[in-house]
N, CA, C and O atoms as CSV, one atom per row, in Angstrom:
chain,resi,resn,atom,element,x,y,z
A,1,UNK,N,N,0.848,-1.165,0.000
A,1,UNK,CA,C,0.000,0.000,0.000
A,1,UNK,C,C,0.901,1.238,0.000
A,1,UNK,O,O,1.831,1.327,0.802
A,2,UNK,N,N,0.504,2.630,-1.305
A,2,UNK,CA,C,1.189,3.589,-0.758
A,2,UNK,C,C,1.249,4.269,-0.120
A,2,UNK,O,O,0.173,4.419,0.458
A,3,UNK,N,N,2.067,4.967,0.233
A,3,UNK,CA,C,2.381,6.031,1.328
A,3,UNK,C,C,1.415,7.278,0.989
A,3,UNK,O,O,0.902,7.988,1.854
A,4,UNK,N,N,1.307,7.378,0.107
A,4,UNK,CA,C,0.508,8.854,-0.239
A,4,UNK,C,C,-0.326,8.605,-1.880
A,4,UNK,O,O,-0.152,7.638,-2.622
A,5,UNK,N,N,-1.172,9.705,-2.106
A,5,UNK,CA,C,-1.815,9.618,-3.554
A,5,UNK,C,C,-1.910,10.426,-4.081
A,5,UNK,O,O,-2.090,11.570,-3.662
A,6,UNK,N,N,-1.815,10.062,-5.163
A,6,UNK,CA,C,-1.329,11.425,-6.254
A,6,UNK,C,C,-2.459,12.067,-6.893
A,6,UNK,O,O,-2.852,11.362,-7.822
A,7,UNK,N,N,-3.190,13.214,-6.749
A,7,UNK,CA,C,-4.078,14.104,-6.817
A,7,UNK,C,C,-3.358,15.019,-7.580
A,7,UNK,O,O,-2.613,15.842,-7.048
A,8,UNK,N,N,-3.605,14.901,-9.434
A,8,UNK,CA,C,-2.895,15.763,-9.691
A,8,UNK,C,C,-1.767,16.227,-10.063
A,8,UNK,O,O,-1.528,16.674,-11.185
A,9,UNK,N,N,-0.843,16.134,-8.954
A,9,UNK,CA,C,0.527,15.830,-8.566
A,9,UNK,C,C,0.977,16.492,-7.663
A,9,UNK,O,O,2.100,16.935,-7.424
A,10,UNK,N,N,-0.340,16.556,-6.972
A,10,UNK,CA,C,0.036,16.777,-5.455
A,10,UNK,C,C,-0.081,15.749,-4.184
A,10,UNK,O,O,-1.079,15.418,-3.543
A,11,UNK,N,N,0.891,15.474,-4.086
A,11,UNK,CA,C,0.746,14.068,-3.026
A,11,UNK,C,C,0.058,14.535,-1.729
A,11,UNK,O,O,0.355,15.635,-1.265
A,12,UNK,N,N,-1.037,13.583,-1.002
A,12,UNK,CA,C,-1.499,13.434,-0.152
A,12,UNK,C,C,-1.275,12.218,0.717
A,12,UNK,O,O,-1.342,11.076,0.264
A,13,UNK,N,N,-0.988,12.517,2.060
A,13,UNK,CA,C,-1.098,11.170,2.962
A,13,UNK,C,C,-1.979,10.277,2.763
A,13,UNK,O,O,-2.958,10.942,2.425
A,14,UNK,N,N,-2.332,9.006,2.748
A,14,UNK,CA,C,-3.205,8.429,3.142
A,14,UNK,C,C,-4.167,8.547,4.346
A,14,UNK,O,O,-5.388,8.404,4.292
A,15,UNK,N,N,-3.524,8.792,5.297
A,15,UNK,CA,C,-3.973,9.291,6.251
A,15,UNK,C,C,-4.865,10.404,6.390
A,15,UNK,O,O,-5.839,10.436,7.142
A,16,UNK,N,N,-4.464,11.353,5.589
A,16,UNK,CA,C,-5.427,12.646,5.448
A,16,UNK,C,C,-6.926,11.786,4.733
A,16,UNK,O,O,-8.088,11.759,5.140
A,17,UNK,N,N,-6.287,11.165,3.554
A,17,UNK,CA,C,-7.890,10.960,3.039
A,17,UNK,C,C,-8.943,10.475,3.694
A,17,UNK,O,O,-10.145,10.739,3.643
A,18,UNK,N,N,-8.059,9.432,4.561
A,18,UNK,CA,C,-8.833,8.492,5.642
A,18,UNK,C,C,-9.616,9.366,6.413
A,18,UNK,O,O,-10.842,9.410,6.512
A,19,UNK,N,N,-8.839,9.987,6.894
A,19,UNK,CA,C,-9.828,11.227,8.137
A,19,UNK,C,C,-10.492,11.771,7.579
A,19,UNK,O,O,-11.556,11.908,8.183
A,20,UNK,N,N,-10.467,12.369,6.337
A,20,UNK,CA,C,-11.820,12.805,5.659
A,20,UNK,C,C,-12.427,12.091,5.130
A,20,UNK,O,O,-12.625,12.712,4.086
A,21,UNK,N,N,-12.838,11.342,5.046
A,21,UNK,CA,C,-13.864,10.047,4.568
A,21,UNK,C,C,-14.165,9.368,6.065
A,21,UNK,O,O,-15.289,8.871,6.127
A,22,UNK,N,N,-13.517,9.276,7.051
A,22,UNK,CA,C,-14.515,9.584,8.453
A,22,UNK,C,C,-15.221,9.827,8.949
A,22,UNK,O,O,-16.119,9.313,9.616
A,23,UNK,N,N,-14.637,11.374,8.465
A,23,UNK,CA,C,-15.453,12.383,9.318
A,23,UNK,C,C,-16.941,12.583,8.486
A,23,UNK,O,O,-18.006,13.107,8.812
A,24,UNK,N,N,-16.491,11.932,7.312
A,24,UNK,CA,C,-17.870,11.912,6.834
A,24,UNK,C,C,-18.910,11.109,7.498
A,24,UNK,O,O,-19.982,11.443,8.004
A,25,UNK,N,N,-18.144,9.601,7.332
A,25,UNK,CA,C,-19.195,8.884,7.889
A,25,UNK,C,C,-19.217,9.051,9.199
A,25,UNK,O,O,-20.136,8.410,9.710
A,26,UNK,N,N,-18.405,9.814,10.153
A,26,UNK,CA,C,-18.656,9.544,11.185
A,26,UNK,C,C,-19.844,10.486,11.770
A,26,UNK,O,O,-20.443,10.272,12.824
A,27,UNK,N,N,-20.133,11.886,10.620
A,27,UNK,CA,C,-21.187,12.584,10.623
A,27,UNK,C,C,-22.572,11.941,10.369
A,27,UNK,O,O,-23.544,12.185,11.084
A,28,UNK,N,N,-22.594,11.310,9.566
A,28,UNK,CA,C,-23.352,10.222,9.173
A,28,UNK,C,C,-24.046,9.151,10.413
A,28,UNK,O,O,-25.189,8.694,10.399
A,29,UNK,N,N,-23.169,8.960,11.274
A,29,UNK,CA,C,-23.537,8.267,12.062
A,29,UNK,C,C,-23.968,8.715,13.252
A,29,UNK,O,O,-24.915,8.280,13.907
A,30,UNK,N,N,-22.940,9.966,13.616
A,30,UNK,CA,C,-23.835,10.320,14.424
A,30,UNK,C,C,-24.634,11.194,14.529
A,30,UNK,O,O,-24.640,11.880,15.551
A,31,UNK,N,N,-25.547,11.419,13.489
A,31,UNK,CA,C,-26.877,11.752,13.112
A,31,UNK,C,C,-27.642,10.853,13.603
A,31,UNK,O,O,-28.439,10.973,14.534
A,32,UNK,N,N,-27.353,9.758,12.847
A,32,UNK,CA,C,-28.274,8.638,13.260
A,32,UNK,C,C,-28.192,8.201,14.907
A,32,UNK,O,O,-29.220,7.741,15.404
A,33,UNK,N,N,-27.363,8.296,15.485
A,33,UNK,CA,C,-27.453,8.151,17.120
A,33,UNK,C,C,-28.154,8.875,17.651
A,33,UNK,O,O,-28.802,8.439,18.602
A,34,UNK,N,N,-28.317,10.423,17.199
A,34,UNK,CA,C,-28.398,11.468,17.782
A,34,UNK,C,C,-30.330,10.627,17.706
A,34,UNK,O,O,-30.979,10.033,18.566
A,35,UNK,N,N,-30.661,11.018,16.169
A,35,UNK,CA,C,-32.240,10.295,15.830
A,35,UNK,C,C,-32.612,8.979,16.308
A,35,UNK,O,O,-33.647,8.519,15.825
A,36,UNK,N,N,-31.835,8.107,17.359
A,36,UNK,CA,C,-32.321,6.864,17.512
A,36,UNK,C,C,-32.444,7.367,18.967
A,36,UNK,O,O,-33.142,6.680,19.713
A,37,UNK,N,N,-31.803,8.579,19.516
A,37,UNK,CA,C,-31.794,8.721,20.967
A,37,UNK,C,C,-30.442,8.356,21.796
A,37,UNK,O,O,-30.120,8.967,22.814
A,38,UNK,N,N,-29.822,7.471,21.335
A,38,UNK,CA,C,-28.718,6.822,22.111
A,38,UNK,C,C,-27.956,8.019,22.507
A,38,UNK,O,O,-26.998,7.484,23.066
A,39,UNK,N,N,-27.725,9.467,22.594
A,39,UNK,CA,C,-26.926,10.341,23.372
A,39,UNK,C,C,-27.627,10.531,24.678
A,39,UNK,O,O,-27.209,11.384,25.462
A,40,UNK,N,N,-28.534,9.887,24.927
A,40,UNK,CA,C,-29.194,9.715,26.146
A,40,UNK,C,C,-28.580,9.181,27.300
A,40,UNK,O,O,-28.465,9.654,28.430
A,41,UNK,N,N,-28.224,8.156,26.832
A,41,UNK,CA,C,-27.550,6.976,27.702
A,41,UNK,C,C,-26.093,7.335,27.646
A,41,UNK,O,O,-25.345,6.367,27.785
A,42,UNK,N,N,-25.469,8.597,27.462
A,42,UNK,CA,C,-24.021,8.917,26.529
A,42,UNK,C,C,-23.402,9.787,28.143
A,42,UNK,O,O,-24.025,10.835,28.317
A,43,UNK,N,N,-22.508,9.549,29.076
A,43,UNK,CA,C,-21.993,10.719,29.872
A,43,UNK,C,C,-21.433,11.920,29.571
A,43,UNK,O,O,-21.435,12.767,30.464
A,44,UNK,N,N,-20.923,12.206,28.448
A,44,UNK,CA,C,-20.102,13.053,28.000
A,44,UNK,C,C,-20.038,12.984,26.212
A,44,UNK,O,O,-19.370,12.258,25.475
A,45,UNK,N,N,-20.699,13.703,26.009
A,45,UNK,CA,C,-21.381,13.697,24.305
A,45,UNK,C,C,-20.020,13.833,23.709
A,45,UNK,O,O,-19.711,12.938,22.923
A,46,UNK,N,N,-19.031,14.898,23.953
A,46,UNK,CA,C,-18.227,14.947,23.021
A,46,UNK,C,C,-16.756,13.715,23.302
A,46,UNK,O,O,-15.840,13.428,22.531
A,47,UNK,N,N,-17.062,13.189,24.786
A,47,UNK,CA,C,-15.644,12.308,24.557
A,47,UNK,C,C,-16.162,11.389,23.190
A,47,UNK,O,O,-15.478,11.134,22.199
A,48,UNK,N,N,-17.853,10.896,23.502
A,48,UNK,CA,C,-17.871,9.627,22.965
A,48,UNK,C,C,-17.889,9.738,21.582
A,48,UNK,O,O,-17.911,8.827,20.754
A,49,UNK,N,N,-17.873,11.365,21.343
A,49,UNK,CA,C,-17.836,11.486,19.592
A,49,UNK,C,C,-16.226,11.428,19.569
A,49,UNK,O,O,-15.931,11.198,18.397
A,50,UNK,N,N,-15.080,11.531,20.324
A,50,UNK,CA,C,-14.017,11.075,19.637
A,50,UNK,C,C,-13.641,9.819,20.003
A,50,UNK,O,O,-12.812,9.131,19.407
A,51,UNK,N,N,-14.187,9.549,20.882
A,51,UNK,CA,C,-14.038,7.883,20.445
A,51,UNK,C,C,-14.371,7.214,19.481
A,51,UNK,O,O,-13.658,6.338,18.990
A,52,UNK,N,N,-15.752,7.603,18.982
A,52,UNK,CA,C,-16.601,7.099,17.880
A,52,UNK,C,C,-15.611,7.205,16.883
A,52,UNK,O,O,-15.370,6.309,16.074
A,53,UNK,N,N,-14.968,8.425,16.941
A,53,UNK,CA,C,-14.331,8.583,15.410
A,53,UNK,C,C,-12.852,8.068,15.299
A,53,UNK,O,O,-12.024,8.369,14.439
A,54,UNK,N,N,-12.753,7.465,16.061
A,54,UNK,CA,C,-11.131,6.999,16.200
A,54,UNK,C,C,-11.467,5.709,16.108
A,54,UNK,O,O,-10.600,4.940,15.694
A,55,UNK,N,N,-12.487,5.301,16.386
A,55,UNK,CA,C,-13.043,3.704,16.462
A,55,UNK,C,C,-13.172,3.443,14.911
A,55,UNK,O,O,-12.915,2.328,14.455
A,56,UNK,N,N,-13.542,4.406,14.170
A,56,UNK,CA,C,-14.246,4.445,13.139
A,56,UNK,C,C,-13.056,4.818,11.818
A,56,UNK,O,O,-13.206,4.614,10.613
A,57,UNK,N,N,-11.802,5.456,12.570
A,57,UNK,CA,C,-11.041,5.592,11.592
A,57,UNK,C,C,-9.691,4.255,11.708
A,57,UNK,O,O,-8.737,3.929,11.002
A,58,UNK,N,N,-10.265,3.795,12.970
A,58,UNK,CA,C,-9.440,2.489,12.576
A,58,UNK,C,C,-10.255,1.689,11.705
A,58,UNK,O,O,-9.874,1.450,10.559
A,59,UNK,N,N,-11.229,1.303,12.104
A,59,UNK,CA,C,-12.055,0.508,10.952
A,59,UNK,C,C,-11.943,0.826,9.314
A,59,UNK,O,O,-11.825,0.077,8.344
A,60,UNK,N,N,-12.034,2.269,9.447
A,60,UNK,CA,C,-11.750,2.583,7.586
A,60,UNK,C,C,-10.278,2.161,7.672
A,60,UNK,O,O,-10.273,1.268,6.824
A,61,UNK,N,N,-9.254,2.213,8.061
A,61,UNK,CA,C,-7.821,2.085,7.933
A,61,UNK,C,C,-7.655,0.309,7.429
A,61,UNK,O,O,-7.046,-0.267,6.528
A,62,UNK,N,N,-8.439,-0.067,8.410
A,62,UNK,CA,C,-8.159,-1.910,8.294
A,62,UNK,C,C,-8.768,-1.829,6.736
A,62,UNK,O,O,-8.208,-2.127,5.682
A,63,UNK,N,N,-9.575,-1.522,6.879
A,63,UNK,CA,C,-11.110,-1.862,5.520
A,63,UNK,C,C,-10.390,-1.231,4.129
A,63,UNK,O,O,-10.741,-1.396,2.960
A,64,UNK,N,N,-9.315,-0.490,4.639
A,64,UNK,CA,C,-9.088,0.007,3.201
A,64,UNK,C,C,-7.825,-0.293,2.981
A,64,UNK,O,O,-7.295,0.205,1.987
A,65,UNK,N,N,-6.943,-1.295,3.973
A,65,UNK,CA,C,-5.459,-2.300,3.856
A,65,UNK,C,C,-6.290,-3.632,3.289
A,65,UNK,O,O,-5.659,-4.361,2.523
A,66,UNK,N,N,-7.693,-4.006,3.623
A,66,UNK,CA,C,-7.863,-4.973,2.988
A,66,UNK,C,C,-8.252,-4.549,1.354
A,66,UNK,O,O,-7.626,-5.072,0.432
A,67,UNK,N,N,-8.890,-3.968,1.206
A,67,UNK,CA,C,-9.285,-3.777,0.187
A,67,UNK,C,C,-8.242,-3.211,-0.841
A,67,UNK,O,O,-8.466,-3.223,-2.051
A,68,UNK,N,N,-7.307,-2.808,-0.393
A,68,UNK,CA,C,-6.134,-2.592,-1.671
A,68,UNK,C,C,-5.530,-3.690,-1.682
A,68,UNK,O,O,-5.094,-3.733,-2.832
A,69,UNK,N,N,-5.145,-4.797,-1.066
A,69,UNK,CA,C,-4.385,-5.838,-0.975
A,69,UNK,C,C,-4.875,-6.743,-2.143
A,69,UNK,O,O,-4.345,-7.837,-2.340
């Protein structure tokens, strides 16, 4: 897998793209928490949104080492 992608010919981390394709879905999702209620049951709204999203950017990270492989 590479190190970066070429946009152009401007190289980008992988990493950057990852976090923005996150933060998408991780907007995405927690919309949907927010509409199912579950910040109810939540102590601290914003730790669990960076957990969510760190949870979530490991998952895209694995999901997208498998999927280039």
């Amino acid at each position: 897998m590479p190190g970066e992608i070429d946009l152009y010919g401007v190289y980008v981390p992988n990493l950057l793209a990852l976090a923005l394709a996150t933060l998408l879905v991780s907007l995405v999702v927690r919309r949907a928490l927010a509409w199912f209620g579950v910040y109810g049951f939540v102590w601290h709204r914003g730790l669990f949104d960076v957990a969510l999203y760190v949870v979530l950017l490991q998952g895209m990270s694995l999901l997208s080492r498998w999927w280039l492989s």
